[in-house]
C-alpha positions in Angstrom: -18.7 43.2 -40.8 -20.9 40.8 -39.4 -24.4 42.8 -41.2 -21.9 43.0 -44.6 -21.6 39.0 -44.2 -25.6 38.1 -43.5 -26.6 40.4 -46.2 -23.8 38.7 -48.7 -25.4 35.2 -47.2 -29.1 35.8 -47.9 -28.1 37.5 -51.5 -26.5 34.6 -52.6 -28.8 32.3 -51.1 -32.1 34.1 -53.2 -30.0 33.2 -56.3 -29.9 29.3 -55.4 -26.0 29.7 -54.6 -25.2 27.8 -50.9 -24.5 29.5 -47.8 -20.9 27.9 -47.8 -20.5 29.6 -51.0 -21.4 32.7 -49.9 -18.8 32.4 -47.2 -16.1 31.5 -49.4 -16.8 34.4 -51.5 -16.0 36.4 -48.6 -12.7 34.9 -48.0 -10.8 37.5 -49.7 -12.0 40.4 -48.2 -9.5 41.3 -45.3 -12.3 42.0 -42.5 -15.3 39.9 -43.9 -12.9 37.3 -44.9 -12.3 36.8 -41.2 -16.2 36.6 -39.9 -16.4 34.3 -42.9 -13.4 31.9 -41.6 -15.4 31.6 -38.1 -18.4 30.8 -39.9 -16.7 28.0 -42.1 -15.0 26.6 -38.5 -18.7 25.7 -37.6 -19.9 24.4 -40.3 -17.0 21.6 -39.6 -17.0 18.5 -42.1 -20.1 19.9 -44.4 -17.4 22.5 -45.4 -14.4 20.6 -46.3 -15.3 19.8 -49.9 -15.8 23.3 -50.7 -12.7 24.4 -49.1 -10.3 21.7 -50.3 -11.3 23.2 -53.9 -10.6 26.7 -53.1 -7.3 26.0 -51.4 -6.4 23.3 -53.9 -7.3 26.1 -57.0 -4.4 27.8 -59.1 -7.5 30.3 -60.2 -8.4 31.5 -56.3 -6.6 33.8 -55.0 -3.3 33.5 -52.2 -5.1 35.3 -49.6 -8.6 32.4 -49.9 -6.1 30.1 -50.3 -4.7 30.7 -47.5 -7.4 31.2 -45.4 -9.1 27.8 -46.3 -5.8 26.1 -45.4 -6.3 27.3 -41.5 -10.0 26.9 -41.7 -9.4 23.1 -42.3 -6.5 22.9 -40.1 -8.8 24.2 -37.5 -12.2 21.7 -38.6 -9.1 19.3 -38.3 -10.4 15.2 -38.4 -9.5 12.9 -41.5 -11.3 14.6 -44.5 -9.7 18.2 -43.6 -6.4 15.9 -43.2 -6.9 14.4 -46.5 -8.0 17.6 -47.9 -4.3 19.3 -46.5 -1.9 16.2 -47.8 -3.8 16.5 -50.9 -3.1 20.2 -51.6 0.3 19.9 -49.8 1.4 17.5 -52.3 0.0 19.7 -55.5 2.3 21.3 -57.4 2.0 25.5 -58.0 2.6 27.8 -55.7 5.1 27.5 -52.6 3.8 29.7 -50.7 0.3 27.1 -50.5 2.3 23.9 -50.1 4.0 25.4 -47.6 1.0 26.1 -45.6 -1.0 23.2 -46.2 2.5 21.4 -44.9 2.7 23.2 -41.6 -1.1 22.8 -41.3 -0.8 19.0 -41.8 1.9 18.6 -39.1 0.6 20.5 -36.4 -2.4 18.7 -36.9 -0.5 15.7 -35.9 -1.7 13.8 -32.8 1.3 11.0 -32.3 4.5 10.9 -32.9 4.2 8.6 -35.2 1.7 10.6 -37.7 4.2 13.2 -37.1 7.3 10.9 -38.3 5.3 9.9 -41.2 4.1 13.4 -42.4 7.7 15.0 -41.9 8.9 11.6 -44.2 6.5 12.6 -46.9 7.3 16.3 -46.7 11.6 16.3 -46.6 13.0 19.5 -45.9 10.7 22.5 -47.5 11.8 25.3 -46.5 9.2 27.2 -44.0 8.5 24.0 -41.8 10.9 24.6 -39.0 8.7 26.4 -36.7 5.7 24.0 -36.9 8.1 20.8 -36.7 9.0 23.1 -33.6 5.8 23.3 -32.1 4.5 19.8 -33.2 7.3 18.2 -31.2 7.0 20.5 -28.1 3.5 19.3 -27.7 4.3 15.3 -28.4 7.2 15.4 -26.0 6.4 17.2 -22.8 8.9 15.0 -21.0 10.3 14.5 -18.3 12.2 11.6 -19.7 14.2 12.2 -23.2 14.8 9.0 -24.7 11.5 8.9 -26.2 12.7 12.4 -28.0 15.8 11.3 -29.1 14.8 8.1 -30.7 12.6 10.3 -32.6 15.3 13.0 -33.0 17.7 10.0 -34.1 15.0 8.7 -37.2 14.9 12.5 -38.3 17.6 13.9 -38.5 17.1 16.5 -41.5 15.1 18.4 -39.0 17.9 18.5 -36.4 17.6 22.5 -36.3 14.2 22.3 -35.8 14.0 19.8 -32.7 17.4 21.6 -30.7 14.5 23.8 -29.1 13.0 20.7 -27.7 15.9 18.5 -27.1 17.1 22.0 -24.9 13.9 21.5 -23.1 14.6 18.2 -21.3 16.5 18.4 -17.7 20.1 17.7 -17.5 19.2 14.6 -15.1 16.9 13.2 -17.8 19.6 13.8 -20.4 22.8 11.9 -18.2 20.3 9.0 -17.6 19.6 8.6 -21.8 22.9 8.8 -22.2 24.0 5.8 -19.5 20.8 3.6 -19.7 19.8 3.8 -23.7 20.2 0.5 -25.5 20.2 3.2 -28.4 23.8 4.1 -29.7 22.4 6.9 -31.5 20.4 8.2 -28.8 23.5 7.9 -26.6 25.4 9.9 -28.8 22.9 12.1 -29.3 22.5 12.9 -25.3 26.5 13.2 -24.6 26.3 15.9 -27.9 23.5 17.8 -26.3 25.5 17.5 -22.5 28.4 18.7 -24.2 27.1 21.9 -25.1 25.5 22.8 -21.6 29.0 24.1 -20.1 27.3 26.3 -18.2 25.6 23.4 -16.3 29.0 21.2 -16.0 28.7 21.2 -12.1 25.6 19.6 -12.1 26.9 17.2 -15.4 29.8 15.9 -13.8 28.2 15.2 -10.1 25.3 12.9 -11.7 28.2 11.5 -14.0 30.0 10.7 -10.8 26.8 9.6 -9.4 25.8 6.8 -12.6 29.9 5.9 -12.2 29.6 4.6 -8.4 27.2 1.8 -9.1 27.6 -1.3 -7.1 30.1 -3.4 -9.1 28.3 -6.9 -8.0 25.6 -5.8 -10.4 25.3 -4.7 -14.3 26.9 -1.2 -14.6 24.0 1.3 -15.9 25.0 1.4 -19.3 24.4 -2.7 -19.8 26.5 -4.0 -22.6 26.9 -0.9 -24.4 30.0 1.6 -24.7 30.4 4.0 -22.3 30.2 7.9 -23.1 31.4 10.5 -21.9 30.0 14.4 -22.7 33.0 16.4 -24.0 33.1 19.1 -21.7 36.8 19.8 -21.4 37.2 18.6 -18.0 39.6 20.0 -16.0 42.2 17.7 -14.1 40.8 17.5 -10.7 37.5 16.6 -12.7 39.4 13.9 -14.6 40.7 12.2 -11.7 36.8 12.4 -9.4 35.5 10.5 -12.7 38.4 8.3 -13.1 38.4 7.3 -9.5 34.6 6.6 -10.0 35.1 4.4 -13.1 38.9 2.9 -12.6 36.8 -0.1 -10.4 34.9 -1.0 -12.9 37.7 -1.0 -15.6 39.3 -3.2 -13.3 36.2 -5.4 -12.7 36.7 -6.7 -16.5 40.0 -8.2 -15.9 37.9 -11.6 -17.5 35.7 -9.5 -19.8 38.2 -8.1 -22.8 35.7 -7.4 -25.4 34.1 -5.5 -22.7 37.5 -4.2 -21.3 38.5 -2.4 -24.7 34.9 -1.4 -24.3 36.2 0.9 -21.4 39.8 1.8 -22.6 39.4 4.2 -24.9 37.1 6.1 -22.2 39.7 5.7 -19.0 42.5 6.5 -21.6 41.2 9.7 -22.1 40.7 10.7 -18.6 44.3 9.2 -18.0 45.5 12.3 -20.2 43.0 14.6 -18.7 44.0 14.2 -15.3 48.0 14.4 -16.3 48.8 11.0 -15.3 49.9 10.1 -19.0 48.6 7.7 -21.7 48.4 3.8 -20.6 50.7 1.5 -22.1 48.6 -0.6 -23.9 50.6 -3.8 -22.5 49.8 -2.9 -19.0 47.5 -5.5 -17.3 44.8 -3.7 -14.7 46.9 -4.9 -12.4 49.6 -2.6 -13.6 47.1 0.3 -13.8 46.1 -0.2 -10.4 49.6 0.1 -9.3 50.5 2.9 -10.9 47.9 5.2 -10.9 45.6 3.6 -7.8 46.9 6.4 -5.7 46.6 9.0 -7.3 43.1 8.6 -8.1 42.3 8.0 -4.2 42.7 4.4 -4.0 45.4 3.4 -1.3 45.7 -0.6 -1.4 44.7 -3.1 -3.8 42.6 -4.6 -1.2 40.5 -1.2 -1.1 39.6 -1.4 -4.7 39.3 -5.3 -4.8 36.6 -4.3 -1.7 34.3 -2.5 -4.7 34.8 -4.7 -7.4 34.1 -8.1 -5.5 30.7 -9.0 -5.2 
């Protein structure tokens, strides 16, 4: 191979054609081709011209097409970049645009650049895997906020970002869902918890853990809503969170907006753990009474202990 491409080289080169030439004449050949592609890796930036027109050409052939596609994803820098949007945005045949695509978002070096080339390309079919493979490498973790922000702006690629969202910890995932200022990144976390029922011991002892905050201070989730992962909990799980959170829905006796905040959370537990829906004109005072007990609070004066500073 290596003799068949020096001798094609110095042919071409005795009849004034260039050496990059000679290598992209080789490109079709299915052993050749591939001596040829390494060669055309070193020649770097000199060789992006030439190969921008043989990917970008309806007259070469798939296979050189091809080929020059992952010879500039691999040169890589902003004129094989430019080279890649250009031909990605040609129209012709899929099967190129497609290529040049994937090439153009691995090649991506920020999340950013990969937000912005994943905007101009939409859903082509074919792109999953290096949307995949982009994102694994620009979000190594260990915190997943930064993920599901991104996640949250791109939606249309949901399928192809699960993989990485089901990379992050549980921990990391709890902790984006309670501390986010992001409603959609909230959301997004108590979705992805909800689906790990294999993991809901661990789920529902760092819920537990995020619920028993010291209530002279700003709960973990700030001023936003409070979410829950829909794990079907079962009744003793009910009651540990409810016990955990009843203080703090007590705590906003002179907070309404941020008491209806909590209701519709602590109404659903109510049900969970059988102790019936909450009369809506029940004060917290009422609640306490009630229900105080059976969540493991004994006096008034035990849960006025956590909930005064």
């Amino acid at each position: 191979m290596l003799l068949e491409l020096l001798l094609a080289s110095w042919l071409t080169a005795q009849a004034g054609v260039s050496t990059v030439e000679a290598e992209l004449a080789l490109l079709p050949r299915p052993e050749a081709g591939v001596e040829a592609m390494e060669a055309l890796v070193l020649r770097g930036a000199d060789a992006v011209p030439s190969l921008a027109r043989v990917a970008g050409s309806e007259e070469a052939d798939l296979l050189s097409r091809g080929r020059a596609v992952l010879v500039l994803s691999r040169i890589g820098g902003p004129e094989a970049g430019a080279a890649l949007s250009t031909v990605a945005d040609q129209r012709g045949s899929d099967s190129v645009r497609i290529w040049a695509s994937a090439a153009e978002i691995l090649a991506c070096d920020t999340p950013s650049a990969l937000h912005n080339v994943m905007g101009r390309r939409g859903r082509i079919a074919g792109l999953d895997g290096a949307v995949t493979a982009a994102a694994m490498r620009l979000f190594p973790g260990p915190s997943a906020e930064s993920f599901l922000v991104f996640s949250a702006v791109n939606g249309e690629f949901g399928s192809a970002l699960l993989p990485v969202a089901q990379t992050f910890s549980t921990a990391s995932l709890v902790d984006a869902m309670f501390r986010s200022r992001n409603s959609r990144v909230r959301f997004q976390a108590a979705g992805l918890l909800g689906a790990r029922v294999s993991d809901r011991a661990a789920i529902i002892a760092l819920l537990v853990d995020h619920l028993n905050f010291r209530y002279d201070e700003a709960p973990p989730w700030g001023a936003q809503s409070l979410m829950l992962p829909n794990l079907r909990y079962t009744e003793d799980e009910a009651r540990e969170l409810l016990a955990a959170l009843l203080p703090w829905y007590l705590s906003l006796a002179d907070d309404p907006r941020q008491q209806r905040r909590a209701e519709n959370v602590v109404a659903v537990l109510f049900e969970l753990a059988n102790l019936g829906p909450v009369p809506e004109e029940w004060s917290p005072d009422e609640v306490l009474r009630r229900y105080g007990r059976a969540v493991g609070f004994d006096s008034v004066r035990e849960i006025q202990r956590q909930v005064s500073p």
